[in-house]
C-alpha positions in Angstrom: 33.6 -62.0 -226.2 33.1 -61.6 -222.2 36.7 -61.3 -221.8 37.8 -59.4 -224.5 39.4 -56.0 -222.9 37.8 -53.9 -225.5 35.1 -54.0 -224.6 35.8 -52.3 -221.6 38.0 -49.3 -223.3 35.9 -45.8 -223.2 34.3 -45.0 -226.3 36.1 -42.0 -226.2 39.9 -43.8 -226.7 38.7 -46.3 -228.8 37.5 -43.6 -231.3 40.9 -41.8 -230.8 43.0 -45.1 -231.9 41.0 -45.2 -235.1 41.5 -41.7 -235.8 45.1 -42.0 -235.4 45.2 -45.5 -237.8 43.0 -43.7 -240.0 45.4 -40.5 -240.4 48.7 -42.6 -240.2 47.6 -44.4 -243.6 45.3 -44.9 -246.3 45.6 -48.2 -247.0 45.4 -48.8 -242.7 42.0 -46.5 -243.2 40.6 -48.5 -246.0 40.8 -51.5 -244.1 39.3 -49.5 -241.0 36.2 -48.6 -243.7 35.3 -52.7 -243.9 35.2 -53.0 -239.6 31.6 -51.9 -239.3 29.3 -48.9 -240.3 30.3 -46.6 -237.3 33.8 -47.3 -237.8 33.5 -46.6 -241.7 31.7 -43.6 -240.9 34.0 -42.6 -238.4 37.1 -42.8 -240.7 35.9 -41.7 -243.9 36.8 -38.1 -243.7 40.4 -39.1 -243.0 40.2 -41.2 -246.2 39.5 -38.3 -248.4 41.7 -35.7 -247.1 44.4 -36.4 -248.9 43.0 -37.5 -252.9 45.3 -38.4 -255.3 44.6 -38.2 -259.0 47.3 -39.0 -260.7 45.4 -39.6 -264.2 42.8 -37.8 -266.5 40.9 -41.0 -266.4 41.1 -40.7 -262.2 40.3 -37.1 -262.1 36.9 -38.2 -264.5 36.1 -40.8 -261.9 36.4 -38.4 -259.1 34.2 -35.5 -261.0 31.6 -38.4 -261.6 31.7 -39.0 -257.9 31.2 -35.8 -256.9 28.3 -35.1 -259.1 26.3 -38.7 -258.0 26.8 -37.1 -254.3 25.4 -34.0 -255.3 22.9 -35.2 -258.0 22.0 -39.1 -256.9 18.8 -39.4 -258.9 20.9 -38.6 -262.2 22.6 -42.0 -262.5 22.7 -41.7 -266.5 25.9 -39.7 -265.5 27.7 -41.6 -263.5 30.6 -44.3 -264.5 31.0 -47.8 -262.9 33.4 -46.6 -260.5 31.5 -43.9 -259.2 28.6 -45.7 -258.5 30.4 -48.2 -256.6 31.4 -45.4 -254.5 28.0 -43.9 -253.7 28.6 -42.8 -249.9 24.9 -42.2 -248.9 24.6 -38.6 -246.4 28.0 -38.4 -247.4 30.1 -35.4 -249.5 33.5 -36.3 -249.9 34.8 -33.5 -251.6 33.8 -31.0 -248.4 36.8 -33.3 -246.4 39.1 -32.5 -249.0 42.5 -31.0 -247.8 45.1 -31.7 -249.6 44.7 -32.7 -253.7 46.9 -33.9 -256.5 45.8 -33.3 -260.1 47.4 -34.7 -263.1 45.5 -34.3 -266.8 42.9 -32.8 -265.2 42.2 -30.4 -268.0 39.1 -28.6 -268.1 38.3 -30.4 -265.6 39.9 -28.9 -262.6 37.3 -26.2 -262.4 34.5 -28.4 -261.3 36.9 -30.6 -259.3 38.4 -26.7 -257.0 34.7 -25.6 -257.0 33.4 -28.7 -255.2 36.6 -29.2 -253.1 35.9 -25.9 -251.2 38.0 -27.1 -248.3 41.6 -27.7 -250.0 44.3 -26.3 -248.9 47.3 -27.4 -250.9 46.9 -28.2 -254.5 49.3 -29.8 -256.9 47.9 -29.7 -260.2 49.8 -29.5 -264.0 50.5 -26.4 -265.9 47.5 -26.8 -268.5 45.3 -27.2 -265.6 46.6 -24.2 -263.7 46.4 -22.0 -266.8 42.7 -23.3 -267.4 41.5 -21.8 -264.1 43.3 -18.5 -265.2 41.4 -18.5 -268.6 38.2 -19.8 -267.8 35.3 -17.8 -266.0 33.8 -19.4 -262.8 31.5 -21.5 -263.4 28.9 -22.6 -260.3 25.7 -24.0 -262.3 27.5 -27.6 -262.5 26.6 -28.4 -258.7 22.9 -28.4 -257.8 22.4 -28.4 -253.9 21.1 -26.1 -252.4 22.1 -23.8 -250.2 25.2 -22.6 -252.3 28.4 -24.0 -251.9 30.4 -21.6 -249.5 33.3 -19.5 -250.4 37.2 -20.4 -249.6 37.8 -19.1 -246.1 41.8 -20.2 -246.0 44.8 -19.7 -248.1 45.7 -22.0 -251.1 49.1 -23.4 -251.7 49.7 -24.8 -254.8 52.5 -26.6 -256.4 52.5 -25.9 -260.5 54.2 -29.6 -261.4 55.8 -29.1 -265.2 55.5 -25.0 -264.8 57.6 -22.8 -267.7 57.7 -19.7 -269.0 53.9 -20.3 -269.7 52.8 -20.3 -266.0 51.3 -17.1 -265.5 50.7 -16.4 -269.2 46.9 -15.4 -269.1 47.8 -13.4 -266.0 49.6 -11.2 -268.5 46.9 -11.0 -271.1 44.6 -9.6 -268.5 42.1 -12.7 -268.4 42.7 -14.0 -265.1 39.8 -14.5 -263.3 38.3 -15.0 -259.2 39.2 -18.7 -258.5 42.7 -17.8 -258.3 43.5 -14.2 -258.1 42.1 -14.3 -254.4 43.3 -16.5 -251.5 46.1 -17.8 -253.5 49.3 -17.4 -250.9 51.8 -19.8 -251.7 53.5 -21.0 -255.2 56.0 -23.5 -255.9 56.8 -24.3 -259.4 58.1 -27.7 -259.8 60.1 -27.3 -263.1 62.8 -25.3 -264.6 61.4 -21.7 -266.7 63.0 -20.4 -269.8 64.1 -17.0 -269.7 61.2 -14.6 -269.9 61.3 -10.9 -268.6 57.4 -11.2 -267.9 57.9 -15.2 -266.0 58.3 -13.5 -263.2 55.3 -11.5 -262.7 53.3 -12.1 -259.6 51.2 -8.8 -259.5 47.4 -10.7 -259.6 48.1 -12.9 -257.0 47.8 -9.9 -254.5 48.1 -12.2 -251.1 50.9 -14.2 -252.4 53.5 -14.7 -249.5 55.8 -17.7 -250.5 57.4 -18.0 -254.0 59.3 -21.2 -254.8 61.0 -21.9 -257.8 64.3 -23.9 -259.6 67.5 -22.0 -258.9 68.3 -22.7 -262.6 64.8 -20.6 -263.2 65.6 -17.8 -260.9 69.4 -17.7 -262.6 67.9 -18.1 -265.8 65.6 -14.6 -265.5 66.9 -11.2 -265.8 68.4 -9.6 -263.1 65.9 -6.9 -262.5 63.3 -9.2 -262.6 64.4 -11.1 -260.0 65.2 -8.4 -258.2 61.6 -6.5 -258.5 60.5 -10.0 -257.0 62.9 -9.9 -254.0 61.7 -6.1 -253.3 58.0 -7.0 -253.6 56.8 -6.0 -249.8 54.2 -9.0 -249.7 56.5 -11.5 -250.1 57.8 -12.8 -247.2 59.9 -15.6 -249.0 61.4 -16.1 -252.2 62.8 -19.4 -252.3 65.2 -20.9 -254.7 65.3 -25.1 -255.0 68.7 -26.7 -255.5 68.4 -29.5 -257.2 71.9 -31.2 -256.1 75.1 -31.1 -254.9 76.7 -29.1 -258.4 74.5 -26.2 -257.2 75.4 -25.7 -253.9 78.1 -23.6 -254.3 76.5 -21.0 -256.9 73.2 -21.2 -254.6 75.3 -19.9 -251.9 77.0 -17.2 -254.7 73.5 -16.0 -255.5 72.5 -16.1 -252.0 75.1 -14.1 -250.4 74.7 -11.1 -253.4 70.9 -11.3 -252.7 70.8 -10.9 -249.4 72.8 -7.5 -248.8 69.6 -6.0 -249.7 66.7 -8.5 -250.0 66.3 -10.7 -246.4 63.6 -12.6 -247.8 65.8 -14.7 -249.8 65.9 -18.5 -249.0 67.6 -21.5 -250.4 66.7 -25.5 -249.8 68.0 -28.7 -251.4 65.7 -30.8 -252.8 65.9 -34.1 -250.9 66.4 -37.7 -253.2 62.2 -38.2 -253.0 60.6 -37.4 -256.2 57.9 -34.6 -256.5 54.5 -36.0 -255.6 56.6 -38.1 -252.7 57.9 -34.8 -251.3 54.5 -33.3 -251.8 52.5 -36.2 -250.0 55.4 -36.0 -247.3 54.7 -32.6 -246.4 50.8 -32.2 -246.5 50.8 -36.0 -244.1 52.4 -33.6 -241.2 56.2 -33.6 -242.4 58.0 -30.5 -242.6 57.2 -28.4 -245.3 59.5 -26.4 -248.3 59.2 -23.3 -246.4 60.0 -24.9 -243.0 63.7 -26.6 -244.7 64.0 -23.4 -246.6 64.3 -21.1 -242.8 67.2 -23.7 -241.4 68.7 -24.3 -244.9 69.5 -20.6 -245.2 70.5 -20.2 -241.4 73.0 -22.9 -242.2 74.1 -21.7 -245.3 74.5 -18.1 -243.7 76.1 -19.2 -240.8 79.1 -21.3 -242.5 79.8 -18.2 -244.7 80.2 -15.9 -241.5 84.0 -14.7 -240.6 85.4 -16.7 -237.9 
């Protein structure tokens, strides 16, 4: 042990490395959890920024969790897996960032409360039209002081979205969790024709709109266009989902464009959704980002030599 070199590394690097293992991976950070109790301690936050719940059963684990953290005298309501996960002077849904929810039901309430800190959200449609329905709830979580309010903007991907997706919006139910800080949308999945799909008046700091070009096509033209002219939007962007498409993407986006500059267009690359997704919120480059040099390419090849 005298003359291992480590020893000798700062502090300072050697907590650096880890960090950068810890963010690079989660199966590298798991392993980084078993080193020691400094190390685990160290890397833990890394470990739950990015949670993946790709079940209902996984998303009742994770709720269970959550509450043994908050509540860890009230065993009775915990299941096996979350108690093997008791992470004494430890919260890990404050270190939540990035969160994928499938099944989650009625309960993705409880799961966005306690998850303060997200900042992109993939979650199914029956989930995203539960927190439009349901009041806000904040008596599930006991500690004290209060849980603190969302300071950043939300993305959020709708995964199997249809003409449904903003239904309660329309019957006037929606409620606080996602009428405020809510800036950027992408539904995942194709919409049926619908003059109301479209309507993205409660969601009044809404910047980015993504959506299927077969949706967009699919929607009446002045609903589209009251979409393009809506003045906080900065982009309205249009999927393609392969090669058949390009040429009436770049149809719809030439017509667009004479009047409405915040029309983009992006391919969908060959990765499936929650790949693209994890992709993006691990540091890659995001829909919006492919979207800007998509369309400069696209606008550039149909100039006039």
């Amino acid at each position: 042990m005298e003359n291992n070199p480590f020893m000798k590394f700062p502090p300072e690097v050697v907590w650096h490395i880890f960090e950068h293992a810890a963010r690079s991976s989660t199966s590298t950070c798991k392993t980084l959890c078993l080193v020691n109790s400094w190390c685990r301690q160290l890397v833990l936050p890394y470990l739950f920024s990015t949670v993946i719940l790709p079940t209902e059963a996984a998303v009742k684990d994770f709720r269970s969790m959550i509450f043994l953290q908050a509540n860890p005298n009230d065993d009775p309501t915990a299941t096996r897996v979350s108690q093997r996960l008791r992470l004494p002077d430890f919260a890990p849904s404050e270190h939540v960032q990035n969160l994928w929810m499938e099944e989650a039901h009625s309960g993705v309430q409880k799961v966005m409360e306690s998850c303060y800190n997200a900042e992109h959200v993939a979650m199914d449609q029956e989930s995203f039209l539960h927190l439009m329905y349901m009041p806000l709830v904040r008596s599930y979580f006991t500690p004290e002081p209060s849980r603190p309010e969302r300071s950043h903007p939300l993305q959020v991907v709708v995964i199997d979205s249809d003409s449904r997706w903003n239904r309660a919006s329309r019957q006037g139910r929606l409620q606080g969790l996602l009428s405020t800080g809510l800036s950027h949308i992408r539904l995942a999945s194709p919409m049926a024709r619908d003059s109301d799909a479209l309507d993205i008046a409660p969601f009044p700091q809404l910047t980015h709109f993504a959506m299927p070009l077969s949706s967009c096509l699919a929607q009446d033209p002045d609903v589209v266009s009251r979409l393009l002219q809506n003045p906080t939007l900065k982009m309205v962007v249009c999927v393609i989902s392969g090669a058949n498409e390009r040429e009436l993407a770049r149809v719809w986006c030439r017509d667009v464009r004479r009047g409405c500059t915040n029309a983009y267009l992006v391919e969908s690359s060959g990765l499936d959704l929650q790949e693209q997704w994890e992709a993006e919120v691990r540091g890659g480059k995001t829909i919006w980002e492919k979207a800007l040099e998509y369309t400069r390419r696209v606008l550039e090849a149909d100039e006039p030599a």
